[in-house]
TITORZA-773937 format. One record per residue (C-alpha): residue number from 1; x, y, z. Coordinates in pm, whole numbers. Example, Ala and Ser with C-alpha at 12.3 -4.5 7.8 and 13.67 -1.06 7.14 Angstrom:
2
NODE;1;1230;-450;780
NODE;2;1367;-106;714
REM end
This chain:
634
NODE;1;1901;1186;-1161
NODE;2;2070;978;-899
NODE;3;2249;780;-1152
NODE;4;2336;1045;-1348
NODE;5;2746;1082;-1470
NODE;6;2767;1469;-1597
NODE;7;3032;1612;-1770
NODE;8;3024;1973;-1783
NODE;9;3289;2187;-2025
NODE;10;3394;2513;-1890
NODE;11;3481;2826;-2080
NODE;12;3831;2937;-2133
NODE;13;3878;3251;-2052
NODE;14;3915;3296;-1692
NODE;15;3668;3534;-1641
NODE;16;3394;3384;-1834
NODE;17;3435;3076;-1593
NODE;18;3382;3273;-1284
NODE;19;3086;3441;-1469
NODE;20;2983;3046;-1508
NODE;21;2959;2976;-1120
NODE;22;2619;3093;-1039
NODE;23;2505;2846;-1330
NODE;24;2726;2538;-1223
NODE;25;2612;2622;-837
NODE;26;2241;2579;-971
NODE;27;2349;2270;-1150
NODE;28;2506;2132;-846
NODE;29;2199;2172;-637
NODE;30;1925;2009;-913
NODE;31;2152;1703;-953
NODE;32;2280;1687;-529
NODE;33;2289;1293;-637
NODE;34;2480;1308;-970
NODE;35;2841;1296;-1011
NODE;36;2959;1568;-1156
NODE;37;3316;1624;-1365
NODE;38;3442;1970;-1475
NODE;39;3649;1914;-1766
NODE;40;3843;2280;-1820
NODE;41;4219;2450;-1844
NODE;42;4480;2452;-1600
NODE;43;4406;2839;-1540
NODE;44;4038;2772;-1477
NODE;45;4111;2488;-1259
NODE;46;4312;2658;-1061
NODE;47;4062;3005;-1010
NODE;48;3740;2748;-915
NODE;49;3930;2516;-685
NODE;50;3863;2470;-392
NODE;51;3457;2414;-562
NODE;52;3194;2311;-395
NODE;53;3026;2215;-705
NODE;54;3167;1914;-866
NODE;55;3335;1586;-780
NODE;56;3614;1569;-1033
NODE;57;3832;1734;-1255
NODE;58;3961;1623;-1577
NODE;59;4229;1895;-1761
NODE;60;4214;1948;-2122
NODE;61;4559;1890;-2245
NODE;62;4486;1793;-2645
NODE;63;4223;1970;-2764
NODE;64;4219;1752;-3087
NODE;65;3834;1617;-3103
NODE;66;3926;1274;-3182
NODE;67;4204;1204;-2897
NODE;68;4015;1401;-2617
NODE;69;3685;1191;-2728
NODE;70;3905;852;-2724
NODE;71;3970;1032;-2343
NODE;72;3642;1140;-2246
NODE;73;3480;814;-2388
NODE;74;3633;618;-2058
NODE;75;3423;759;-1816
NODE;76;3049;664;-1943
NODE;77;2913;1034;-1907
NODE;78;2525;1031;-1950
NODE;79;2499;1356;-1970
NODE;80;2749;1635;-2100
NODE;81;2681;2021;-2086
NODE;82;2846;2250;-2255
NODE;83;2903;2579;-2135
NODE;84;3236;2651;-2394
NODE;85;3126;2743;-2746
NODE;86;3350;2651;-2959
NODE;87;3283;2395;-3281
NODE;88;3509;2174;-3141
NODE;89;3385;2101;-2772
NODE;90;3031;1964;-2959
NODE;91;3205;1725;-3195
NODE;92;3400;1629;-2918
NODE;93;3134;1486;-2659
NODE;94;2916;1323;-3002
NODE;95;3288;1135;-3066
NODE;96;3256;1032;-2731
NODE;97;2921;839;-2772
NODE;98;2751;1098;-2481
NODE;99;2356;1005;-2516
NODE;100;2234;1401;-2403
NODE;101;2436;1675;-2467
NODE;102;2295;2026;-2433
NODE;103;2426;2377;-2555
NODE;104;2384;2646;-2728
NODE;105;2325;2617;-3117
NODE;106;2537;2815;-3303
NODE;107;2840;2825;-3532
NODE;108;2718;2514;-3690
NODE;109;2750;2294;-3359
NODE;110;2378;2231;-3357
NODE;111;2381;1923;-3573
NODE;112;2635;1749;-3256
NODE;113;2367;1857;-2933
NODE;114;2023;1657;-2856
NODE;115;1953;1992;-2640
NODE;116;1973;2291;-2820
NODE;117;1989;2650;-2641
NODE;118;1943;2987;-2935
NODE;119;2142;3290;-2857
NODE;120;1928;3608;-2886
NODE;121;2040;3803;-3245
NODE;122;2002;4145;-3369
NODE;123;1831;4235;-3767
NODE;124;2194;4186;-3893
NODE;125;2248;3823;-3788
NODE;126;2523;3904;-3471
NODE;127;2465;3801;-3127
NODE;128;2262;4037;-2924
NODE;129;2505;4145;-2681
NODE;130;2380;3995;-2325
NODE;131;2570;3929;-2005
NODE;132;2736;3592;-2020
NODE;133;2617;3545;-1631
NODE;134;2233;3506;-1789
NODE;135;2400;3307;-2069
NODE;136;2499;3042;-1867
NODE;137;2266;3072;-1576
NODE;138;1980;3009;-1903
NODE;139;2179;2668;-1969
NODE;140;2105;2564;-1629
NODE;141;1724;2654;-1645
NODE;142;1674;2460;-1972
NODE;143;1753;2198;-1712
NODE;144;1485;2252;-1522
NODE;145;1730;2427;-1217
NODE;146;1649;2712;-1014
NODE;147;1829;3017;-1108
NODE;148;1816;3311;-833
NODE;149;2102;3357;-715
NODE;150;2308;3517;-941
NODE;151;2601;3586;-662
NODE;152;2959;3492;-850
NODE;153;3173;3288;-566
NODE;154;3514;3193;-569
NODE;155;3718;3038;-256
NODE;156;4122;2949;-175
NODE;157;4259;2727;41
NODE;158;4469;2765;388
NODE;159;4802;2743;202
NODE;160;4727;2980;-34
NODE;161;4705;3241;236
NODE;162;5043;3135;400
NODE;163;5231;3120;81
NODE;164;5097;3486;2
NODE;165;5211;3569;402
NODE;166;5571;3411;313
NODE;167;5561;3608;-31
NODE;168;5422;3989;28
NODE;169;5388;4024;410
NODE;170;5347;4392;394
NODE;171;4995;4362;320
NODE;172;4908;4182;641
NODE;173;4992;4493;845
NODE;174;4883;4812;653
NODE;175;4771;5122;780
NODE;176;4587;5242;469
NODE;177;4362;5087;176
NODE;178;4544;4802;-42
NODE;179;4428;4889;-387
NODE;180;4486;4679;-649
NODE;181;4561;4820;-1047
NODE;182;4492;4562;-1306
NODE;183;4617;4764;-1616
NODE;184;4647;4423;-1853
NODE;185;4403;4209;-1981
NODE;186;4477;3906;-2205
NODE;187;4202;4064;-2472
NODE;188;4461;4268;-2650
NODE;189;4607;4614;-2567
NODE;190;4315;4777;-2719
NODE;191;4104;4744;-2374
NODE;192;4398;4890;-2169
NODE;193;4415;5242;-2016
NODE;194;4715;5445;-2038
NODE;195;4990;5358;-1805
NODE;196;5012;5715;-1739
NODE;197;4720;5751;-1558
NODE;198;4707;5418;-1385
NODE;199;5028;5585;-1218
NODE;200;4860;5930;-1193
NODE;201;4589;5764;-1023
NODE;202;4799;5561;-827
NODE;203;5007;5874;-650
NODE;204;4685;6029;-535
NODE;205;4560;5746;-415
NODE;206;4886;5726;-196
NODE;207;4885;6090;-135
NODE;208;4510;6126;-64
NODE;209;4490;5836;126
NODE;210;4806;5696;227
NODE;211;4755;5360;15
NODE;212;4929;5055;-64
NODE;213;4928;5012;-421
NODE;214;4957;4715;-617
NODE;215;5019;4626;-989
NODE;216;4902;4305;-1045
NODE;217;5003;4149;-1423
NODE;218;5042;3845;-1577
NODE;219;5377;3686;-1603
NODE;220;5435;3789;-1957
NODE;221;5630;4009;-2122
NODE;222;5363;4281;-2294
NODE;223;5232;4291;-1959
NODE;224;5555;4305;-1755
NODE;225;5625;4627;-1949
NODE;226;5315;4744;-1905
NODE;227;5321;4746;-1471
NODE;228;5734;4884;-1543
NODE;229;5624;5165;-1673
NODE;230;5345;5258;-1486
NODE;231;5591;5217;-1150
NODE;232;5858;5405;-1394
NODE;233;5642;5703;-1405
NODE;234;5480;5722;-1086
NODE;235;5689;5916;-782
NODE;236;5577;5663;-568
NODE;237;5693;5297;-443
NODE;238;5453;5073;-573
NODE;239;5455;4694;-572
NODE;240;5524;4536;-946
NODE;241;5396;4148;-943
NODE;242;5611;4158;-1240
NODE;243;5868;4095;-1014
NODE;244;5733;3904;-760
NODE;245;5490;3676;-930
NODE;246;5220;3496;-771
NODE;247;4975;3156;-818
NODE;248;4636;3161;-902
NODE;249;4540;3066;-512
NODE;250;4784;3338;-391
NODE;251;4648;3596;-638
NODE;252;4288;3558;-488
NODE;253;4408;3594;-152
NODE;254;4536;3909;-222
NODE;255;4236;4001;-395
NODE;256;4036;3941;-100
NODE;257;4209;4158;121
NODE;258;4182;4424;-134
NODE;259;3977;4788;-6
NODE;260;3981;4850;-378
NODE;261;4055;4696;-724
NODE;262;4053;4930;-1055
NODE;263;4070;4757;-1367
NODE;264;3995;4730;-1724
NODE;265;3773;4473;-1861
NODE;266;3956;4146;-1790
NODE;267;3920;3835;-1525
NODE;268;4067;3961;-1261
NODE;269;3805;4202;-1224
NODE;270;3546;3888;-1152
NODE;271;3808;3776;-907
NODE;272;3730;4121;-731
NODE;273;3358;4057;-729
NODE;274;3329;3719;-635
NODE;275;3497;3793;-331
NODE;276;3301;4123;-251
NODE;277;3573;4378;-267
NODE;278;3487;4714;-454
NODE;279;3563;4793;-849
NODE;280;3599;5030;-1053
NODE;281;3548;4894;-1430
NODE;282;3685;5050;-1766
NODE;283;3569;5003;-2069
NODE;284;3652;5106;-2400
NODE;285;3637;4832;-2735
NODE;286;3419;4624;-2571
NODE;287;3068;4597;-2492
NODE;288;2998;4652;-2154
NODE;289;2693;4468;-2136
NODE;290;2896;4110;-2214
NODE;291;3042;4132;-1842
NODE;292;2805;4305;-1645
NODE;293;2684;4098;-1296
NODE;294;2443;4364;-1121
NODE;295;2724;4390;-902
NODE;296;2626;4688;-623
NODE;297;2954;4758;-546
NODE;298;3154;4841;-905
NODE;299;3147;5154;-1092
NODE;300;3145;5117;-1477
NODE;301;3329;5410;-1690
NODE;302;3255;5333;-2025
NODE;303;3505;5521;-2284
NODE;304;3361;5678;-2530
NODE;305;3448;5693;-2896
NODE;306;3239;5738;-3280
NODE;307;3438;5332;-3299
NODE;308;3259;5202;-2972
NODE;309;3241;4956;-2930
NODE;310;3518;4765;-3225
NODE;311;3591;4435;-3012
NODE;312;3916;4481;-3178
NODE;313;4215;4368;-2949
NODE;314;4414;4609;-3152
NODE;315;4325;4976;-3230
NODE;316;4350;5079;-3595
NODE;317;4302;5432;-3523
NODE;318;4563;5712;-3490
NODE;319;4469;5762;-3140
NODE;320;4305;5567;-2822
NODE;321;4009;5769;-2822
NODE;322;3775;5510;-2610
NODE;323;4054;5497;-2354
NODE;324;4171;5788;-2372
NODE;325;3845;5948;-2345
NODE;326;3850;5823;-1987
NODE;327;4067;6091;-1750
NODE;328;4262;6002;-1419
NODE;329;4026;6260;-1266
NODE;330;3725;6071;-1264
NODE;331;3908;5740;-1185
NODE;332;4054;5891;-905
NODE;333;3718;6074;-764
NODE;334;3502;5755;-821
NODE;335;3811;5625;-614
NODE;336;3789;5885;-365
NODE;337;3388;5819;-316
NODE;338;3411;5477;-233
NODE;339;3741;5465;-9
NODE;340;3531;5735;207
NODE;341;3192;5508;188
NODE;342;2992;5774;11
NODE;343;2729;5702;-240
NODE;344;2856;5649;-571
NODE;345;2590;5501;-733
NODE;346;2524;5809;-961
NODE;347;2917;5753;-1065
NODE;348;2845;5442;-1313
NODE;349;2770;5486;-1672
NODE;350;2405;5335;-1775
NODE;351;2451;5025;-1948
NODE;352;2165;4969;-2063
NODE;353;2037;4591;-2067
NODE;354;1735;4448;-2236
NODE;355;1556;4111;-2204
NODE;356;1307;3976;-2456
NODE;357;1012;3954;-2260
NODE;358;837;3769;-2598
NODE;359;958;3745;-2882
NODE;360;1091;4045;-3023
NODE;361;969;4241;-2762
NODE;362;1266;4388;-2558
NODE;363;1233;4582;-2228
NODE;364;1523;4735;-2016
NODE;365;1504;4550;-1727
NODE;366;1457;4806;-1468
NODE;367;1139;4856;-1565
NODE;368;1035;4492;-1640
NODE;369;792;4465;-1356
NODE;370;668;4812;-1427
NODE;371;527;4734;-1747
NODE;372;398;4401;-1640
NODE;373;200;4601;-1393
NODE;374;95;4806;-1626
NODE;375;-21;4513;-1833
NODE;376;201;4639;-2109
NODE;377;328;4245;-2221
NODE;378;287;4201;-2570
NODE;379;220;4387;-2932
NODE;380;-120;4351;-2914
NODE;381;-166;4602;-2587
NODE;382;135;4847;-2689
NODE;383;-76;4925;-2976
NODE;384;-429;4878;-2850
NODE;385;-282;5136;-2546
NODE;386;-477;5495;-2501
NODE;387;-337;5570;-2178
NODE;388;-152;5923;-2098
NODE;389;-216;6202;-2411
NODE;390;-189;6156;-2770
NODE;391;28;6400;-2905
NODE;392;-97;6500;-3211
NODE;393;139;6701;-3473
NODE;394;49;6846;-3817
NODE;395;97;6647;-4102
NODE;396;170;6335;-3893
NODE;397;203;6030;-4098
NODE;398;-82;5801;-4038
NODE;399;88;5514;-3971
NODE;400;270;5691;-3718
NODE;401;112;5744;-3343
NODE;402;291;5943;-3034
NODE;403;185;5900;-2680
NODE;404;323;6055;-2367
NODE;405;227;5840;-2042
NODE;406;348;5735;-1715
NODE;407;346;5348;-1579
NODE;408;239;5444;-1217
NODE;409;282;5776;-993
NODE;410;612;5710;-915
NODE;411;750;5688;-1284
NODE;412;908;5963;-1479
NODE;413;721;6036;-1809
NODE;414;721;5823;-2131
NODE;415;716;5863;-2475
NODE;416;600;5566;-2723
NODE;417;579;5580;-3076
NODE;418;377;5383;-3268
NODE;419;463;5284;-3632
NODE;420;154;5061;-3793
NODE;421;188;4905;-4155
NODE;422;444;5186;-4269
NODE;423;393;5275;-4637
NODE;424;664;5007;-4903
NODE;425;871;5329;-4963
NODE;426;949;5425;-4613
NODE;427;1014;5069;-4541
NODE;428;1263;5069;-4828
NODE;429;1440;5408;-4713
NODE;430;1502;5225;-4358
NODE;431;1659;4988;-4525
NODE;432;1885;5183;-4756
NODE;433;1963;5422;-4462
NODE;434;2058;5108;-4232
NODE;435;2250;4954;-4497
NODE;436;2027;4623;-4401
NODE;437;1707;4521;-4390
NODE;438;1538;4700;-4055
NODE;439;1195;4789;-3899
NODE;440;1118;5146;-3787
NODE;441;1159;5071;-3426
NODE;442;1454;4905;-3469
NODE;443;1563;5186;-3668
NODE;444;1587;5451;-3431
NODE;445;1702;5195;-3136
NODE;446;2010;5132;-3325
NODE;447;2068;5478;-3436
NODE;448;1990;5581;-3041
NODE;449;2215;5283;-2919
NODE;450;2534;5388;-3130
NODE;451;2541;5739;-3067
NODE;452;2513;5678;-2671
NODE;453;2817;5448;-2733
NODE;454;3009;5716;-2919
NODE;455;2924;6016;-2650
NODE;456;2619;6161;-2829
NODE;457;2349;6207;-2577
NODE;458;1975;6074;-2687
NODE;459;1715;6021;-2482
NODE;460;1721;5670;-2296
NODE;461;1549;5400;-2471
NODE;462;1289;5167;-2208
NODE;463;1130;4921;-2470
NODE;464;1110;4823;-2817
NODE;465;1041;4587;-3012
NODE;466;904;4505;-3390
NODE;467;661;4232;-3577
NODE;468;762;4148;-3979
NODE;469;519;4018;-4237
NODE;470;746;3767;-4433
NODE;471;1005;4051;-4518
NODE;472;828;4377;-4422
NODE;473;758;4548;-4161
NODE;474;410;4483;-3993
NODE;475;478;4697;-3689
NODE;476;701;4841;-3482
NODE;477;753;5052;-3142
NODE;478;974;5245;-2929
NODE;479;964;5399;-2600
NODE;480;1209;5662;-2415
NODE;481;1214;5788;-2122
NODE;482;1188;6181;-2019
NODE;483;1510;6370;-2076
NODE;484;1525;6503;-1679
NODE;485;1513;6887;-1650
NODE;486;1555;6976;-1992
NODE;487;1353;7147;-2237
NODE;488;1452;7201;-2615
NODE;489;1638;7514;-2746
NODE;490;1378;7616;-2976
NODE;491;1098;7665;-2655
NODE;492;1364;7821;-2439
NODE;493;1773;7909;-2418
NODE;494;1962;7920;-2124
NODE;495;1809;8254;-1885
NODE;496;2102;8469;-2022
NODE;497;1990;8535;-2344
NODE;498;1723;8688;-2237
NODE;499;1892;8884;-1959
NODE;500;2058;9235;-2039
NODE;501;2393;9235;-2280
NODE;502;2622;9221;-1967
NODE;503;3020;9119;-1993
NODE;504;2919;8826;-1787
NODE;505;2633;8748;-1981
NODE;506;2768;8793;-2331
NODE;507;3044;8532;-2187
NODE;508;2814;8283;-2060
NODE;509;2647;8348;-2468
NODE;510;3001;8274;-2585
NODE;511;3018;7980;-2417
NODE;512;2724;7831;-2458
NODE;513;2788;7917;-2876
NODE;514;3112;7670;-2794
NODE;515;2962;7411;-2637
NODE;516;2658;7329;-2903
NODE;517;2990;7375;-3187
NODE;518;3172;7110;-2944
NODE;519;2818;6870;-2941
NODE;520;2730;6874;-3276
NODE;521;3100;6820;-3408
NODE;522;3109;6550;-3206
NODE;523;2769;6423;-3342
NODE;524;2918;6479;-3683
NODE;525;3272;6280;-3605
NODE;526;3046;5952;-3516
NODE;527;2967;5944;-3908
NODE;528;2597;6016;-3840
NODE;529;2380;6261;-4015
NODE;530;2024;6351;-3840
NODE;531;1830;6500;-4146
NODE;532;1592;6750;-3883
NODE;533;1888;6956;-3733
NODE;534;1674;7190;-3592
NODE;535;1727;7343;-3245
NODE;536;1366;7140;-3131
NODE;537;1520;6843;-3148
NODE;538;1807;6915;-2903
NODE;539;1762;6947;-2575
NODE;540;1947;7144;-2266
NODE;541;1916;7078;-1904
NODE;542;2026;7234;-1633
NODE;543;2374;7220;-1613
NODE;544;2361;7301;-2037
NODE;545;2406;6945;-2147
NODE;546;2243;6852;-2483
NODE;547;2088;6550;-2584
NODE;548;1980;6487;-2967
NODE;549;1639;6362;-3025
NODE;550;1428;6237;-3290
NODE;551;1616;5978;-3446
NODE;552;1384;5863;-3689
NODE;553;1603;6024;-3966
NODE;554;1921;6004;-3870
NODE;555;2189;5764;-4037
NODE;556;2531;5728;-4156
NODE;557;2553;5812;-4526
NODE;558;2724;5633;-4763
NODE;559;2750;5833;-5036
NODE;560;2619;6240;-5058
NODE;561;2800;6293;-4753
NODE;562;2859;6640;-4760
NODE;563;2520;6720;-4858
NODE;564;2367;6594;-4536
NODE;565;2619;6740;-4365
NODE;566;2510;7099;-4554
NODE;567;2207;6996;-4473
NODE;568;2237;6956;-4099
NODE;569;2424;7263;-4060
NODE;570;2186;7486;-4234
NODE;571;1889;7330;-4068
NODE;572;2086;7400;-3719
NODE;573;2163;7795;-3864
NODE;574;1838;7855;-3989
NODE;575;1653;7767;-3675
NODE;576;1864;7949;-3452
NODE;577;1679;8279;-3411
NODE;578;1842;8618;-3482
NODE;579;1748;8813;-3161
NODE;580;1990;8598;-2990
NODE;581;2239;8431;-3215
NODE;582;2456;8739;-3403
NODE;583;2700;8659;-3719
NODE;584;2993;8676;-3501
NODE;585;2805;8406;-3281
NODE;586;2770;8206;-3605
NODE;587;3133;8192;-3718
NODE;588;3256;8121;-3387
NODE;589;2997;7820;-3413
NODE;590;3154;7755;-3744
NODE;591;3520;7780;-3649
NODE;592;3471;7540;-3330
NODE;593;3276;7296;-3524
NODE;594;3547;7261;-3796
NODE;595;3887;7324;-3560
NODE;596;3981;7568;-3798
NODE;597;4112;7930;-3678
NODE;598;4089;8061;-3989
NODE;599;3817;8026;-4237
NODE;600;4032;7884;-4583
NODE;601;3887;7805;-4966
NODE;602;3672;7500;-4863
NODE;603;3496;7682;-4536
NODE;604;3392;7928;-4769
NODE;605;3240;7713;-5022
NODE;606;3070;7548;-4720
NODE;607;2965;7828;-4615
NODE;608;2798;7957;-4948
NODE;609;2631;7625;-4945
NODE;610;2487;7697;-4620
NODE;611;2363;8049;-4673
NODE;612;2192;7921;-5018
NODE;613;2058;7625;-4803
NODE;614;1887;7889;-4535
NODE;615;1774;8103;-4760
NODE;616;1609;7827;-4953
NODE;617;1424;7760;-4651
NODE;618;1354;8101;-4555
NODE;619;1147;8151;-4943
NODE;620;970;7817;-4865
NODE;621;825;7940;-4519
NODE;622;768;8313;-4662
NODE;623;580;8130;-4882
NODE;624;338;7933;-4671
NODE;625;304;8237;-4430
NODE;626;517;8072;-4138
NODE;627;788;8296;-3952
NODE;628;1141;8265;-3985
NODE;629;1335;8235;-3732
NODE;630;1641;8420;-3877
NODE;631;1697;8722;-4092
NODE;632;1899;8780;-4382
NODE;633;2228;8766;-4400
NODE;634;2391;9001;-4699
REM end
């Protein structure tokens, strides 16, 4: 190792290469004897310098494989690694005649490395989405480093600090917070939040808590406009570094004097981190878990949207909705919660994470240690497992199993479901439903996993994971965790149905009547269809949120649309019971659900369909001696 010569390539963007630094500060420390060259951008160069954790810098100025090989070649590396992705960087260091070079193996780049590194994928060949500080951090362990510390840490020099003093000596002597808005991001447009609220936000800020506010922007011209019209709109001064421009090495001075940063999705963000100021994240096309650190300090808002997450720079759609969906008023009370030091760490939106304990076998890695512990490791125990009680149900499939149990006191209650050797024709509905070859497990993950992404409450998935035989599915599992203080509307409504016909109470009906129209509608707009509508599967907690459960079912039609969407709806109708939900309560459901004041042709054949639906259902239970929960309606 002593003799070692290491090139290592850095990513491009800038915020991927501060994401890189816990992985090249673990590099640093298993080769202490090795010289060690970072070969990157201008941009990158200048956010890591000063860094502790190489020798030498070369710049990549041509990024033509066979002139920056002729380049490379001169120095004798012995060992390159390659934390950029690209096609290009592997052909690059095999032109240059390096003996090991080590990456990851994809895009067709394998043929190039002599180390080879997999990215995790999902059923449909893309890249399971994990944070790109565990994606580097796992190059330097296939090294044979040690990995724990995961802290992100940037520095800047002495002059930096006096060129920022000569440049914006206002912040060296304020009497309230600096905050810093980041309202650009070199993505594309489609990850930025409306200027209008990053200048709402910013006049409360001043007004609430007599800040300094800063719009910081890159010096070109989309974003220029972008910090002109936020300080166009808002009625207070603010200071535009659209005007005033600054380095890289004064920009991260500034950012470490900063009480507050709020941003969307972009580098400077990591810039924030690395120096331990507090965040407040946005997200909206992206997906969140890409970026995320474990940072204490940052809140995540995650926009939701039925397109969420597109990775699109640009949005195709009429409106912002991810973006959009995100209001001043929470910015500005997350704000409020940290300037005054108060706990905020309800604020953030889950993001869930998972790590494939074997293979195939994913856990959400707050409870990693619990199911260890619980000795819960591999297929083989999930489905060997008799803890907790079995909950039986009438005409369960049996290749299905259900199991409610807890890991230890301590732990909220679980529910796994067991799917062993499903029958050729369920297997092949999964698939046609999923528009791809899929497991049961995996199923109803996905389905779970997009709706939480588009603002559809389900119950939050802990583990999963699925074995194939050849093609088909072997077996497969899933486990959620308890929805908290909530019970499902067909064991109980809200107290105030049951309560005397009071003006307040007949309100409070009225309301609730709007706010299922507002949750299913918005179930509907994601494209999704759940097949079991019924008011069991939805559940209300105490402050009369719903979450959907049951996803076994659901999917997003292709063709028939309409039918499942009949279908739903009359399923949702004919479970709601009479005693509480009248025919005035119905249409008002009807007319929230659709937007429409007034009913026109097509409600009305909708309707019809409905009724005929219900009443269907209403013979079939008559039938088999089973109550319904409705009564006719002439």
């Amino acid at each position: 190792m002593q003799n070692e010569n290491i090139l290592i390539w850095l990513p491009s963007p800038m915020g991927d290469a501060i994401l890189a630094t816990p992985a090249l500060r673990a590099i640093r420390e298993h080769y202490k004897d090795a010289k060690i060259t970072f070969l990157a951008s201008d941009v990158v160069r200048d956010v890591l310098s000063p860094c502790p954790f190489n020798d030498e810098w070369l710049t990549v100025k041509n990024e033509n494989p066979l002139k920056l090989a002729s380049e490379i070649k001169k120095y004798n590396f012995s060992r390159s690694i390659l934390f950029k992705n690209s096609f290009g960087s592997a052909l690059t260091v095999f032109l240059a005649g390096i003996k090991n070079r080590i990456g990851y193996s994809r895009d067709g780049r394998g043929l190039f490395l002599t180390e080879k590194l997999y990215p995790q994928k999902l059923s449909n060949g893309k890249f399971r989405p994990q944070p790109m500080l565990d994606y580097y951090l796992s190059i330097a362990s296939a090294l044979d480093a040690e990995t724990n510390d995961r802290e992100l840490k940037i520095d800047f020099t002495v002059q930096d600090e006096s060129e920022l003093k000569d440049k914006l000596p206002e912040v060296f002597s304020l009497k309230g917070p600096l905050i810093i808005l980041v309202p650009g991001g070199a993505f594309g447009p489609s990850k930025c939040w409306p200027a209008e609220r990053f200048a709402q936000t910013a006049d409360r800020l001043i007004e609430n808590h007599n800040a300094k506010v800063i719009i910081s922007v890159t010096p070109n011209e989309a974003e220029k406009e972008i910090a002109n019209k936020i300080c166009s709109l808002s009625k207070n001064e603010l200071i535009n570094l659209a005007d005033n421009p600054l380095s890289i090495g004064e920009l991260k001075v500034l950012f470490s004097f900063a009480d507050l940063v709020i941003c969307n999705d972009t580098g400077p963000r990591h810039i924030a981190t690395a120096f331990g100021r507090k965040v407040i994240t946005m997200y909206g096309p992206n997906e969140p878990v890409w970026t995320q650190t474990g940072y204490e300090n940052e809140i995540h808002i995650v926009g939701k949207a039925p397109c969420a997450p597109c990775l699109k720079p640009n949005c195709d759609k009429k409106e912002h909705i991810c973006m959009e969906s995100i209001t001043a008023e929470r910015v500005c009370h997350a704000a409020d919660m940290m300037l005054k030091n108060k706990d905020f760490s309800e604020l953030s939106d889950y993001i869930p994470q998972f790590e494939e304990l074997s293979h195939q076998f994913f856990i959400e890695k707050n409870y990693i240690e619990n199911f260890k512990q619980a000795g819960l490791t591999d297929f083989d125990k999930i489905f060997s497992f008799k803890a907790g009680e079995n909950l039986k149900k009438e005409n369960l499939a049996g290749f299905r199993s259900r199991r409610k149990f807890r890991l230890n006191e301590n732990s909220s209650d679980l529910y796994l479901k067991r799917y062993n050797k499903p029958p050729l024709d369920v297997q092949l509905d999964k698939w046609l439903c999923n528009h791809w070859s899929t497991t049961c497990g995996q199923f109803e993950f996905n389905a779970a996993d997009k709706l939480n992404k588009a603002g559809t409450n389900t119950a939050k998935v802990v583990a999963f994971g699925w074995e194939n035989d050849l093609i088909f599915e072997k077996r497969s599992f899933i486990i959620s965790e308890q929805i908290q203080n909530a019970v499902s509307l067909e064991q109980k409504l809200p107290v105030y149905f049951d309560e005397p016909d009071s003006k307040e109470n007949l309100i409070k009906r009225r309301n609730f009547t709007v706010k299922l129209a507002e949750f299913i509608k918005r179930f509907h707009a994601t494209g999704f269809r759940h097949r079991d509508l019924y008011l069991c599967h939805i559940f209300c907690d105490d402050n009369e949120n719903f979450t959907l459960i049951d996803l076994a079912r659901a999917f997003k039609p292709i063709l028939l649309v309409d039918r499942f969407q009949i279908k739903d709806i009359s399923q949702l109708f004919y479970s709601a019971p009479a005693k509480y939900f009248s025919r005035t309560d119905r249409l008002r459901f009807y007319k929230i659900y659709t937007g429409h004041k007034k009913l026109t042709g097509r409600d009305e054949e909708f309707i019809s369909a409905v009724l005929s639906k219900v009443k269907q259902m209403a013979r079939h239970d008559r039938k088999h001696d089973r109550i319904v929960p409705y009564k006719d309606i002439k």
